[in-house]
C-alpha positions as CSV (number, residue, x, y, z in Angstrom):
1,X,-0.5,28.4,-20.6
2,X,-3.3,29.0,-18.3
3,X,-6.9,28.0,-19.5
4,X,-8.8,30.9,-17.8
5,X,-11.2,30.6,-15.4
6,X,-15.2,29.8,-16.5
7,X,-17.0,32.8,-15.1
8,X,-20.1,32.9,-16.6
9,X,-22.2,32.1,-19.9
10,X,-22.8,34.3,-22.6
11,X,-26.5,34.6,-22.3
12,X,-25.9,36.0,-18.3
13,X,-24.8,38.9,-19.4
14,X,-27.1,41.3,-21.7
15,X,-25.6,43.8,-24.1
16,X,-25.3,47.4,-23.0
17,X,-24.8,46.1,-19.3
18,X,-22.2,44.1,-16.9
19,X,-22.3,41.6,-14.0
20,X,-19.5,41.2,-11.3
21,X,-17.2,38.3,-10.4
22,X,-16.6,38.3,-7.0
23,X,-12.4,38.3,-6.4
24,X,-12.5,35.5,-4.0
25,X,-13.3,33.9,-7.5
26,X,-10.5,35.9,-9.9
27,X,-8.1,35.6,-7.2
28,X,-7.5,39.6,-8.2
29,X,-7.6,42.8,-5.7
30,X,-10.8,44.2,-6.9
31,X,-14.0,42.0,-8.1
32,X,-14.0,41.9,-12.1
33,X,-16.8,43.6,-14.0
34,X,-17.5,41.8,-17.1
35,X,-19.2,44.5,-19.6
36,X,-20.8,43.0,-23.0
37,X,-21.2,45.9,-25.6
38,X,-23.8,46.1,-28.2
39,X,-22.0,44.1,-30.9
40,X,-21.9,41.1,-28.9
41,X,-18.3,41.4,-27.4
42,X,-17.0,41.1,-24.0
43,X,-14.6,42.9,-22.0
44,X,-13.3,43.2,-18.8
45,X,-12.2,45.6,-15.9
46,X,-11.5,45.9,-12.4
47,X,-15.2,46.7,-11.2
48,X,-14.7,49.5,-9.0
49,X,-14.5,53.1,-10.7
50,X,-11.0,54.7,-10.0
51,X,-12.9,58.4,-9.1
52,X,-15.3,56.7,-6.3
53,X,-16.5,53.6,-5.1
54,X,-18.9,52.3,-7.3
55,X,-19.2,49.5,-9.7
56,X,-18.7,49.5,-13.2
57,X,-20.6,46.3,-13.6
58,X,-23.4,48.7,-13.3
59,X,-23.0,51.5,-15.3
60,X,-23.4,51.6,-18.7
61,X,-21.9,49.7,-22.0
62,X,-21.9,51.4,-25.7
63,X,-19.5,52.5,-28.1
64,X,-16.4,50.6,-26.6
65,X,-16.7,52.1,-23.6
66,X,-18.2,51.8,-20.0
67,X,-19.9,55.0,-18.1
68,X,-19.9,54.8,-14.2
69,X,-23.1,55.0,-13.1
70,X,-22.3,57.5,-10.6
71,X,-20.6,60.3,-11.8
72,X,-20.5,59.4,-15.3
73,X,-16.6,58.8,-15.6
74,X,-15.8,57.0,-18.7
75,X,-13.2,53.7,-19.5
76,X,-12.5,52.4,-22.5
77,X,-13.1,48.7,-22.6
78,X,-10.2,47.1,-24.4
79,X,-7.5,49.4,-22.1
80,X,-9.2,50.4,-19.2
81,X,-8.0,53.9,-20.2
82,X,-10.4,56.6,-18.6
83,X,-12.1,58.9,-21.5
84,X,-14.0,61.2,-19.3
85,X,-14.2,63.0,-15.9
86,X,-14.2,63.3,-13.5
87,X,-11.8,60.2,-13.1
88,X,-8.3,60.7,-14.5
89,X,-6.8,57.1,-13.3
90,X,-7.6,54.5,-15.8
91,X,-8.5,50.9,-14.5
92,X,-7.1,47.6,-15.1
93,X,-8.5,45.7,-18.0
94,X,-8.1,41.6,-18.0
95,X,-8.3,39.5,-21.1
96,X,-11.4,37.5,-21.7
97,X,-12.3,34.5,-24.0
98,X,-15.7,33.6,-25.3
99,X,-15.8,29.5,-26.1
100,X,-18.8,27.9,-27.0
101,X,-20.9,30.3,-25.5
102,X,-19.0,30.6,-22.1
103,X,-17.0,33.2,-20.6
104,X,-13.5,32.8,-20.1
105,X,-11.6,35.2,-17.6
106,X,-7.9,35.7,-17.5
107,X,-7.2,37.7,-14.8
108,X,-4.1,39.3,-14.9
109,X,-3.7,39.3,-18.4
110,X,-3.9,42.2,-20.5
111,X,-6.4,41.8,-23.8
């Protein structure tokens, strides 16, 4: 059983927001955008929206979901399952573990 990879600490990312992990790191085909939502969870999808090319990392985090920041598709953060246009592919969500205030990607691996 694989013991995920240490991508960042807790405090690196603030709630409401996301950072990118490059995929020469996650060993994935897209970088990873790790998105913390206002209740203190983390979740995380591949980082580039499915309608264009732009990050989800820096769009916006509330409610359980993420909002691209440049045509305001929406993806639900435990499924990756897009909630609003104008994307209609969702994106691929990876499981994440929070230990001792460090961020644990499993990349891959569904939540």
């Amino acid at each position: 059983m694989s013991t995920g990879i240490r991508v960042a600490s807790l405090e690196d990312i603030p709630e409401g927001e996301g950072i990118a992990v490059a995929k020469d790191v996650t060993g994935t085909a897209d970088d990873i955008a790790l998105l913390r939502d206002y209740d203190g969870s983390v979740w995380a999808l591949d980082d580039t929206c499915t309608h264009e090319t732009a990050s989800l990392a820096d769009g916006w985090v509330e409610g359980g979901y993420v909002e691209c920041p440049l045509h305001s598709s929406k993806f639900c953060l435990k499924s990756g399952e897009v909630q609003g246009l104008p994307a209609t592919k969702s994106t691929c969500p990876h499981r994440v573990e929070i230990r001792d205030g460090e961020v644990y990607l499993f990349p891959n691996e569904a939540p």
